[in-house]
C-alpha positions as CSV (number, residue, x, y, z in Angstrom):
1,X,-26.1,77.6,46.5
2,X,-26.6,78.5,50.0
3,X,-23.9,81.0,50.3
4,X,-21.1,79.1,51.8
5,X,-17.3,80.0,50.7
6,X,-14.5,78.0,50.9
7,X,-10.9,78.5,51.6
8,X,-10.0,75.8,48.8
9,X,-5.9,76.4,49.8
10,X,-4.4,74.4,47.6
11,X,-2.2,70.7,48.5
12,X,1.2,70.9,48.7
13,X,1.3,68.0,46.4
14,X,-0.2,69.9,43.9
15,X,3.1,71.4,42.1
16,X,2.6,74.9,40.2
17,X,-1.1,74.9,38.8
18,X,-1.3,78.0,40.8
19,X,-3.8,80.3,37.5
20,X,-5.2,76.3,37.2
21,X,-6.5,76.2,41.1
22,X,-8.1,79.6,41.5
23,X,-10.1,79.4,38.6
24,X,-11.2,76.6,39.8
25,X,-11.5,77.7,42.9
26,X,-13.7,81.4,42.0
27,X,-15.5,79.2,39.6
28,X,-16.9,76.9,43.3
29,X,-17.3,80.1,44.9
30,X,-19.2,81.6,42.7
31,X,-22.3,83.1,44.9
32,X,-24.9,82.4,41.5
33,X,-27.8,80.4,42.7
34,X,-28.1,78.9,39.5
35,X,-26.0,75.9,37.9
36,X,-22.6,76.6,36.4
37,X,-20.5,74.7,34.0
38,X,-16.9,74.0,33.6
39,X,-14.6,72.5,30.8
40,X,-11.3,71.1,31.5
41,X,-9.7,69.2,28.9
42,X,-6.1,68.6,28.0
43,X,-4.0,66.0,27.1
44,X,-3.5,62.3,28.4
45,X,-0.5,62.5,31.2
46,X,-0.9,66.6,32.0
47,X,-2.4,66.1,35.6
48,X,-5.7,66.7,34.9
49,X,-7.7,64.0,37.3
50,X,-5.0,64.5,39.8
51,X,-5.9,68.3,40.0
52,X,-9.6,67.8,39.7
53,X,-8.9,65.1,42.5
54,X,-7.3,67.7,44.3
55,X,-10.4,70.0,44.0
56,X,-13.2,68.2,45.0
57,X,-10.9,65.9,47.7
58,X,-10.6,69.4,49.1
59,X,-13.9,71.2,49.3
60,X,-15.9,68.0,49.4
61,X,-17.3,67.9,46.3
62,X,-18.3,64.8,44.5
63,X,-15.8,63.4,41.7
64,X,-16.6,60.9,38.9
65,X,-14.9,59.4,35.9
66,X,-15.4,57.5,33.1
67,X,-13.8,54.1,32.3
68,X,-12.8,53.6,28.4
69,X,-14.1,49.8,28.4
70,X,-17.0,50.2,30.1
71,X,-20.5,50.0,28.0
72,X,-23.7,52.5,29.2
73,X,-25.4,50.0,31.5
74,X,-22.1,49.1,33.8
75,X,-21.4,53.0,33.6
76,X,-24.8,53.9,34.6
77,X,-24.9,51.0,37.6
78,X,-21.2,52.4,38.7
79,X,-21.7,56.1,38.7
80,X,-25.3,55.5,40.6
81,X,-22.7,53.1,43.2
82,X,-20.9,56.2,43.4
83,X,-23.1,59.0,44.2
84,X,-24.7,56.5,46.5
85,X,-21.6,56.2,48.7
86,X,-21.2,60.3,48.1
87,X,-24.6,60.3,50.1
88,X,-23.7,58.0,52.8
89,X,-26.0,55.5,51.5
90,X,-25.3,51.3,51.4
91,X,-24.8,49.7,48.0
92,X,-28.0,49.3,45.7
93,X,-29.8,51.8,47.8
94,X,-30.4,53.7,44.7
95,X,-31.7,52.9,41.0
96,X,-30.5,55.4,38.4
97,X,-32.1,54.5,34.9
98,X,-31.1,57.3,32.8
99,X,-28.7,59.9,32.3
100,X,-30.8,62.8,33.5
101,X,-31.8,60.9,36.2
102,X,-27.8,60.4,37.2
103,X,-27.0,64.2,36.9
104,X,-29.7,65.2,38.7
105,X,-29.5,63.2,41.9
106,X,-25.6,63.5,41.8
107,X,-26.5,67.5,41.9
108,X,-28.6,67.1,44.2
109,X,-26.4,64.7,46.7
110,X,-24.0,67.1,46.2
111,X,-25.9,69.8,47.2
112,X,-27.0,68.4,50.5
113,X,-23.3,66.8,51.7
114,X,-21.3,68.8,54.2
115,X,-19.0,69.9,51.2
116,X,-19.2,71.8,47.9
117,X,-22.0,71.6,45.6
118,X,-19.2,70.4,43.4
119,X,-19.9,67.7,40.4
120,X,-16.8,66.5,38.6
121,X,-17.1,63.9,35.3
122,X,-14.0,62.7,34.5
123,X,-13.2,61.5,30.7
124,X,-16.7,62.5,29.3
125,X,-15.7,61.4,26.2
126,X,-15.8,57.8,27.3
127,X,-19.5,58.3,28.1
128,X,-20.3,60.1,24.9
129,X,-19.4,57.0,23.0
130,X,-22.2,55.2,24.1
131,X,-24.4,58.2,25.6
132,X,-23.9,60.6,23.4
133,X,-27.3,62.6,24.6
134,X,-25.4,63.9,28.0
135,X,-24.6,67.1,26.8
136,X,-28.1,67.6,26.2
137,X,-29.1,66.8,29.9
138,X,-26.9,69.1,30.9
139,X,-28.4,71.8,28.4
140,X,-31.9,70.4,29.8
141,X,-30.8,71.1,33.3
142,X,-28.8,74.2,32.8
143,X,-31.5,76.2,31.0
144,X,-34.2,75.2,33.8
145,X,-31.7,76.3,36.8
146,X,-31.4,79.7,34.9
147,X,-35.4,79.7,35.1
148,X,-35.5,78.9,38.7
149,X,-36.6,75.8,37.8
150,X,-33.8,72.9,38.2
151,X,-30.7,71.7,40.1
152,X,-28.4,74.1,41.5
153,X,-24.4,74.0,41.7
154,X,-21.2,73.3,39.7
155,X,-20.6,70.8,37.2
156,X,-17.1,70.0,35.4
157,X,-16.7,68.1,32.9
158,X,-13.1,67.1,31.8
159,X,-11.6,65.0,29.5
160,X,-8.5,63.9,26.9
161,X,-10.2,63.7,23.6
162,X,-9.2,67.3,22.2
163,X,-11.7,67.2,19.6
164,X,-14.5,65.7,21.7
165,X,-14.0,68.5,24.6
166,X,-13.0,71.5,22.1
167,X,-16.4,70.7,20.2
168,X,-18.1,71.1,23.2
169,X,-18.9,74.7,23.2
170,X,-19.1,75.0,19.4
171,X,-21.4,75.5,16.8
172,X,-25.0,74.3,17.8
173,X,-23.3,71.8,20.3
174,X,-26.2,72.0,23.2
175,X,-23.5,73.5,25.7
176,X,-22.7,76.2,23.5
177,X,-22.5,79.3,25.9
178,X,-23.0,77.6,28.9
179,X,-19.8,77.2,30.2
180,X,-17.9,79.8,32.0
181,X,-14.8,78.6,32.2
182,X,-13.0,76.3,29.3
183,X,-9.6,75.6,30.6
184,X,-7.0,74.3,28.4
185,X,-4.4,72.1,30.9
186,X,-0.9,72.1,29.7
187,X,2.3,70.3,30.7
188,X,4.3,71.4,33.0
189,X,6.8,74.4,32.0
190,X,10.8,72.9,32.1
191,X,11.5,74.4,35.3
192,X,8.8,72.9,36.9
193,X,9.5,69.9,35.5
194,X,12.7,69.8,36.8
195,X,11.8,70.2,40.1
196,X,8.9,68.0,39.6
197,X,11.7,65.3,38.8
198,X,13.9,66.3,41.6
199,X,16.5,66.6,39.3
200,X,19.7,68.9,40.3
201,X,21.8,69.4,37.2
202,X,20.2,71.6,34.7
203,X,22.0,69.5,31.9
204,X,20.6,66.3,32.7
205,X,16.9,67.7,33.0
206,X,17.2,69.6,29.8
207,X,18.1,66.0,28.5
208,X,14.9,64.4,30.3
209,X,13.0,67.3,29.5
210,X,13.7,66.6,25.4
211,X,12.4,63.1,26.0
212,X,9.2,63.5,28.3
213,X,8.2,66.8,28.2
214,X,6.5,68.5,31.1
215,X,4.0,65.6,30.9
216,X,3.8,65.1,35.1
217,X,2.1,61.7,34.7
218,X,5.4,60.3,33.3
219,X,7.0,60.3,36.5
220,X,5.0,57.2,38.4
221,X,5.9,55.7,35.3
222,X,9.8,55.6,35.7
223,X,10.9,53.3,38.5
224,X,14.0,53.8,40.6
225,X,15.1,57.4,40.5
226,X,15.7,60.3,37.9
227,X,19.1,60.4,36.7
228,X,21.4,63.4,38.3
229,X,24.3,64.2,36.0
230,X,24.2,63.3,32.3
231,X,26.5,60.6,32.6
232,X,23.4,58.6,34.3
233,X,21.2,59.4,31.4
234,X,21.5,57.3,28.9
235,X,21.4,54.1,31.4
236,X,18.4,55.7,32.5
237,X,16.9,56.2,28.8
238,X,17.6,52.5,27.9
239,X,16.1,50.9,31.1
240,X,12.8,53.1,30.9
241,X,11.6,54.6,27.6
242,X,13.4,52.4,25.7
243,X,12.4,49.0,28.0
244,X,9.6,46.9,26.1
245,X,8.6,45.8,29.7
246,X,7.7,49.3,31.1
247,X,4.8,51.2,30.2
248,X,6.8,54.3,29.8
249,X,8.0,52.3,26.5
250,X,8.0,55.1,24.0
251,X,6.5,52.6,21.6
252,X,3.7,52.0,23.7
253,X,3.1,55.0,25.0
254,X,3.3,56.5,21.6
255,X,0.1,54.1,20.3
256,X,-1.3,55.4,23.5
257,X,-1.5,59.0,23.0
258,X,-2.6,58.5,19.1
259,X,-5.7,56.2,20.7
260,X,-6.8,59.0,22.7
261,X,-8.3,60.9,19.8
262,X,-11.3,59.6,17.9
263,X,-10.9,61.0,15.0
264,X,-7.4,59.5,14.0
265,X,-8.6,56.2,12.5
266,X,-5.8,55.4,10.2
267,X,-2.8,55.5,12.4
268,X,0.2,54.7,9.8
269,X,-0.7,57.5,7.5
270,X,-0.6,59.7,11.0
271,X,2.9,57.8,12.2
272,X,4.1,58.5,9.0
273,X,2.9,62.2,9.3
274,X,5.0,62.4,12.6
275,X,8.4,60.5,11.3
276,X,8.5,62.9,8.6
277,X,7.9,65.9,10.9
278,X,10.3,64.8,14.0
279,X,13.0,63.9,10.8
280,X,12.8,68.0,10.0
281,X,10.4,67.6,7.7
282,X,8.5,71.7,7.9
283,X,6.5,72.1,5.6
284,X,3.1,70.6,4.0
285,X,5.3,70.3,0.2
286,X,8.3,68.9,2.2
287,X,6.5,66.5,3.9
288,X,4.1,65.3,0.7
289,X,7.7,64.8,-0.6
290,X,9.1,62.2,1.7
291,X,5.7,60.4,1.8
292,X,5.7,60.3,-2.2
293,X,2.7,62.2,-1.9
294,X,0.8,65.1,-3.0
295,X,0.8,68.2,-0.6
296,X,-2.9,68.1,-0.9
297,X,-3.2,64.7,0.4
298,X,-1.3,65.2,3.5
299,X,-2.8,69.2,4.4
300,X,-6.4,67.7,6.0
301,X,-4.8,64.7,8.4
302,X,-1.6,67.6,9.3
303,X,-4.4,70.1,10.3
304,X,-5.9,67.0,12.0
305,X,-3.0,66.3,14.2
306,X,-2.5,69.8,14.6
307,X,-6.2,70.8,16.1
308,X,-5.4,67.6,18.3
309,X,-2.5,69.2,19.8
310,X,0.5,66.3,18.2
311,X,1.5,69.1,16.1
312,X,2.1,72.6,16.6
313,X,2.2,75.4,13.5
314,X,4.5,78.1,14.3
315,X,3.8,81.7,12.2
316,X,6.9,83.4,11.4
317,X,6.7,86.9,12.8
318,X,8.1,89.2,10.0
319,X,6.5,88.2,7.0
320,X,3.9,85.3,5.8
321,X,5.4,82.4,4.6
322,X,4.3,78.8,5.5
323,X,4.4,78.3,9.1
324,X,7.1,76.0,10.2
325,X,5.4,72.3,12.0
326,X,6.9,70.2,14.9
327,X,6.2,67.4,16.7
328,X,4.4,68.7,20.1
329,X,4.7,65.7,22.6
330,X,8.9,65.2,23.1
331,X,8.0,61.6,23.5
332,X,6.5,61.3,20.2
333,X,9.3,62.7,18.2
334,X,12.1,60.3,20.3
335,X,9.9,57.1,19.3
336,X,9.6,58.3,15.5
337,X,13.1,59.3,15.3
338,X,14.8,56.4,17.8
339,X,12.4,54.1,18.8
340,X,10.5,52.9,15.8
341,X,13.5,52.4,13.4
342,X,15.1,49.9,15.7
343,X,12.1,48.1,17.6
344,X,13.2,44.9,16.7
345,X,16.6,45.3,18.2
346,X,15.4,47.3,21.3
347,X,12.6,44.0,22.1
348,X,15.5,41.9,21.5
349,X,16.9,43.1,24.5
350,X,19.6,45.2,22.9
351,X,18.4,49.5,23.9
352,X,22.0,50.3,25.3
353,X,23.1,49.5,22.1
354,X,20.6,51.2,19.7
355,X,21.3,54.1,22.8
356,X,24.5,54.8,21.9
357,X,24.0,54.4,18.1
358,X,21.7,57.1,18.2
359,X,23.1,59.5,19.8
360,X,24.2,61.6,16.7
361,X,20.0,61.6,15.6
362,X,19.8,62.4,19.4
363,X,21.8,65.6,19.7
364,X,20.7,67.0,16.3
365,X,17.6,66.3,15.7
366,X,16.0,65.7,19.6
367,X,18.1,68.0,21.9
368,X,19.0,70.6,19.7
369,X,15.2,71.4,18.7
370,X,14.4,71.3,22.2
371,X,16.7,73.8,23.3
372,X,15.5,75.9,20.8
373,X,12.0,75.6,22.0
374,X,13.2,76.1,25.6
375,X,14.7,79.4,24.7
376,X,11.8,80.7,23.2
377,X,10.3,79.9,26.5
378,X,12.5,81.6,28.5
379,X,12.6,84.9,26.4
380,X,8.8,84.3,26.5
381,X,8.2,83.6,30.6
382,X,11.8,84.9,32.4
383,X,13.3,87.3,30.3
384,X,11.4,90.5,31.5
385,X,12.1,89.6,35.3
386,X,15.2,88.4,34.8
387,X,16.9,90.2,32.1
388,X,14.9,93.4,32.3
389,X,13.7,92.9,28.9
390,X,10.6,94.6,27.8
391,X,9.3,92.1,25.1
392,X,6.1,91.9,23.2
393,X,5.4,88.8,21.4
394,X,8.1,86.0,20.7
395,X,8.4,83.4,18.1
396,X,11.0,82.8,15.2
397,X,11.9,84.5,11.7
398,X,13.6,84.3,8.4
399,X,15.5,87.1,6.9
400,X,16.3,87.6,3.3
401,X,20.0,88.1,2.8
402,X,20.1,89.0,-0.8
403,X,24.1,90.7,-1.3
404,X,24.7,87.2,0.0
405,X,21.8,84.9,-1.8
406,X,20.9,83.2,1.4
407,X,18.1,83.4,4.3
408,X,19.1,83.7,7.8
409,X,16.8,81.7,10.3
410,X,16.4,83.6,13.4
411,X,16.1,80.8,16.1
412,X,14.4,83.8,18.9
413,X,12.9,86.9,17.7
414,X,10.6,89.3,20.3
415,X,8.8,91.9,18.8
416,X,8.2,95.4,20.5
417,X,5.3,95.3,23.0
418,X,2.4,96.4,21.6
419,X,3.5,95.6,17.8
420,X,1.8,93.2,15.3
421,X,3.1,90.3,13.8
422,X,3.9,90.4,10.3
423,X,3.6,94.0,10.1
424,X,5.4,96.0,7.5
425,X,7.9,97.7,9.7
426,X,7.5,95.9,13.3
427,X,9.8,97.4,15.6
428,X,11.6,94.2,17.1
429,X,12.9,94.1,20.4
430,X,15.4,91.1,20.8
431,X,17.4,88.8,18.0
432,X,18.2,85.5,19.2
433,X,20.2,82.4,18.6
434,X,20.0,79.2,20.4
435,X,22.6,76.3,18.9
436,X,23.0,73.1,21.2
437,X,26.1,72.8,19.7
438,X,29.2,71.4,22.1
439,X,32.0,74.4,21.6
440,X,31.3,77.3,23.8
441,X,29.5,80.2,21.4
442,X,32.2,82.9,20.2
443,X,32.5,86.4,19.0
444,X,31.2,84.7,15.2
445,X,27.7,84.0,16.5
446,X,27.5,87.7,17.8
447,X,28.9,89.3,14.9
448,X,26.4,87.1,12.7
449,X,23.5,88.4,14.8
450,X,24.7,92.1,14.4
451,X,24.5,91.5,10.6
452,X,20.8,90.0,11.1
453,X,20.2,93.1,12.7
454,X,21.7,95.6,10.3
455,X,19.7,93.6,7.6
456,X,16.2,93.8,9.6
457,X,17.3,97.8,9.6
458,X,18.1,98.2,6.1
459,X,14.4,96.3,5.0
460,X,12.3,99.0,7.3
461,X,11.7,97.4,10.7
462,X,13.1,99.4,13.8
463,X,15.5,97.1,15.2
464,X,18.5,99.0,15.8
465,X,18.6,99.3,19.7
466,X,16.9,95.3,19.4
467,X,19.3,93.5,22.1
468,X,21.4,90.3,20.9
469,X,21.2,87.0,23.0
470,X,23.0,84.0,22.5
471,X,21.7,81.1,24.4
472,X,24.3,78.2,24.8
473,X,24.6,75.1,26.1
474,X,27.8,74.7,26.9
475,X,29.1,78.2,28.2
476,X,30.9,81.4,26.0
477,X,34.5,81.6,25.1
478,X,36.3,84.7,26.9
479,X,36.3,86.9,23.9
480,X,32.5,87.1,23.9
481,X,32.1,87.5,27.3
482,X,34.2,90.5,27.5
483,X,32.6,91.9,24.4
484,X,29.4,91.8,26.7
485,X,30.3,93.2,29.4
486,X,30.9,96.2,27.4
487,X,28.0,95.9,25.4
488,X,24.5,96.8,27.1
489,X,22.6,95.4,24.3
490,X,24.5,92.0,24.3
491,X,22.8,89.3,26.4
492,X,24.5,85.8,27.0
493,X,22.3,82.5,28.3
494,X,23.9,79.7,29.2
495,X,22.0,76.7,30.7
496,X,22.2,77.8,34.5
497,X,20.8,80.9,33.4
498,X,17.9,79.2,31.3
499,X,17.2,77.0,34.5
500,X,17.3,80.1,36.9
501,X,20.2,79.2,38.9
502,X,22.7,81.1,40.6
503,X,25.9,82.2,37.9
């Protein structure tokens, strides 16, 4: 490194990615002489060659990716095309014959351009199918820079393979502790999706939101522009994810995603896996159960598909009990639950239709899980600023009713900062329910929460001063908004609210 710093500001077209970019940007900064190593990985459609784009277009560096088709010689021949042009060079002017060879006169190049030392591999995992021996270059090269021995600057490697780029660092892998930075890339949170979508009406991008996600890569896929009141919606829904001509096609994009990971070979046992899941499935026994199979059979591929990032496993926060699974990707979940069941009418030409059949499975099984989740989120990322709630961790619950023989699912449950879940007495901090449901929430729901609470009491946790919320979607009948007003642990969310916009 010879010392240079750069500004690195980052593009306006860049949207959020704020904690993303100055890693990033430290991490090209970084006033070591020797070589430094960088993981991105994250899921296919999250942004992560338009950031890394972004990065190098910025400071100059020199960016690389992988093609899925291509075999070793063509790669070799192309990324040796590209450095050459990185150097200012004509075509053919170099002959790269090896990997080592490659990453050591891209380092190099890089080294001497007017920009950043700045390497960037995109989709390693491509390469490693057919050159599986790059990691160990790298570990070659690495471990003679820290000598004083080999090529200096910064190296990322980034990819969509969660298994291949997780492994990375483990174990004996050769990169194992050689990496200072292993950033995860997420989507897009929903308010930043809804901006990202231009969309106006909270309603209508909680609706999009439930379908796509905060996947920014979904949005070149959607000609013609987002829908802006929830009457437009479900045109929208039947002209894009639900058009067999569009690559946005849930069906398609589904098969897609699932391709992505290596390690999922047998994809109807894992389709199968995700039906039962998006249906409401929770639970390894309840899941074996609609399969016809045993639980054992389906724990490895669910603990597959969860490590992979399709499923998420949710710990309940008051006591242990089986943690609750759900479908991760929103796009997933509408093509298991929509989608599949009526393909052959939807490539017949007939989505409207199968739209507005659907729309019961829609409401309950789609949107009202996603509000949920976007509740959670909110407690989670908005409540403290702007709610003035003091929250430690936040997840979901059930609580033992036994004068009444029944559980009680807590839909939003924050713990006391500082306290541990699952602890014998956690002091809890906030109760919550969050019900897409179409009345206007009522004094019931509160009084229902104030018996959750009382019950939490009476089994040892400190939750007496915990504040109630309610989250709706469509508003809170007058009683219940006069009860809290008067109540200052009482706290009512309704979608403008959720979205951050003015009462």
């Amino acid at each position: 490194m010879d010392g240079r710093m750069y500004e690195l500001a980052k593009p306006e077209r860049v949207l959020d990615r704020e904690h993303a970019w100055e890693l990033l940007r430290d991490f090209v900064n970084d006033p070591a002489p020797q070589l430094r190593l960088a993981i991105v990985s994250g899921r296919r459609r999250h942004g992560k060659s338009f950031l890394l784009q972004a990065l190098t277009g910025a400071c100059g560096g020199l960016y690389m990716t992988a093609v899925q088709e291509e075999g070793r010689v063509s790669a070799l021949r192309r990324f040796t095309e590209t450095i050459a042009a990185h150097a200012g060079l004509p075509g053919g002017a170099l002959r790269l014959g090896d990997w080592r060879e490659v990453l050591t006169t891209a380092l190099d190049v890089a080294g001497r351009a007017e920009g950043a030392p700045l390497v960037v591999i995109d989709e390693l995992p491509y390469l490693m199918q057919h050159s599986p021996e790059i990691p160990g270059f790298l570990q070659l090269l690495y471990d003679q820079s820290q000598a004083g021995q080999g090529p200096v600057g910064r190296i990322i490697l980034c990819g969509s393979a969660m298994s291949v780029m997780s492994e990375l660092l483990t174990g004996t892998k050769p990169l194992r502790g050689r990496a200072v930075i292993d950033l995860r890339l997420g989507a897009f949170d929903y308010r930043t999706s809804r901006a990202h979508w231009r969309i106006e009406d909270p309603a209508t991008a909680l609706r999009v939101d439930a379908v796509l996600g905060g996947a920014p890569g979904y949005r070149p896929l959607a000609p013609g522009p987002a829908p802006q009141d929830t009457g437009e919606f479900g045109p929208w829904v039947s002209r894009t994810i639900m058009n067999p001509g569009l690559a946005l096609y849930s069906r398609v994009e589904a098969e897609f995603l699932l391709r992505e990971e290596p390690r999922i070979t047998h994809r109807t046992l894992y389709y199968d896996l995700l039906s039962a899941v998006s249906d409401g499935a929770s639970t390894p026994s309840k899941i074996g159960a609609i399969l016809e199979r045993p639980r054992a059979s389906v724990v490895p591929p669910l603990d597959l598909l969860e490590s992979t990032g399709y499923l998420r496993k949710s710990q309940d926060l008051l006591k242990a009990r089986n943690p609750v699974i759900t479908v991760v990707d929103p796009i997933i979940r509408f093509n298991q639950l929509i989608t599949l069941p009526f393909a052959d009418e939807i490539e017949r030409g007939r989505a409207a239709e199968v739209w507005a059949g659907s729309r019961p499975t829609f409401n309950s099984k789609i949107l009202g899980p996603h509000f949920e989740d976007l509740a959670r989120e909110w407690t989670r990322s908005f409540a403290a600023a702007e709610a003035a709630q003091r929250l430690g961790m936040v997840g979901i619950a059930e609580v033992s009713d036994q004068a009444a023989r029944t559980r009680h699912e807590v839909d939003v449950l924050a713990l006391a900062p500082g306290q541990r879940p699952q602890a014998p007495r956690a002091a809890i901090a906030l109760i919550g329910e969050a019900k897409a449901t179409v009345r206007p929430r009522g004094l019931p729901d509160l009084e229902r929460l104030r018996h959750i609470r009382a019950l939490l009491t009476e089994q040892g946790h400190d939750a007496g001063n915990a504040t109630l919320a309610l989250y709706s979607l469509h508003g809170f009948q007058a009683d219940l908004l006069r009860a809290a007003n008067g109540s200052a642990d009482v706290l009512l969310i309704g979608l403008d609210a959720l979205y951050g916009d003015p009462a």
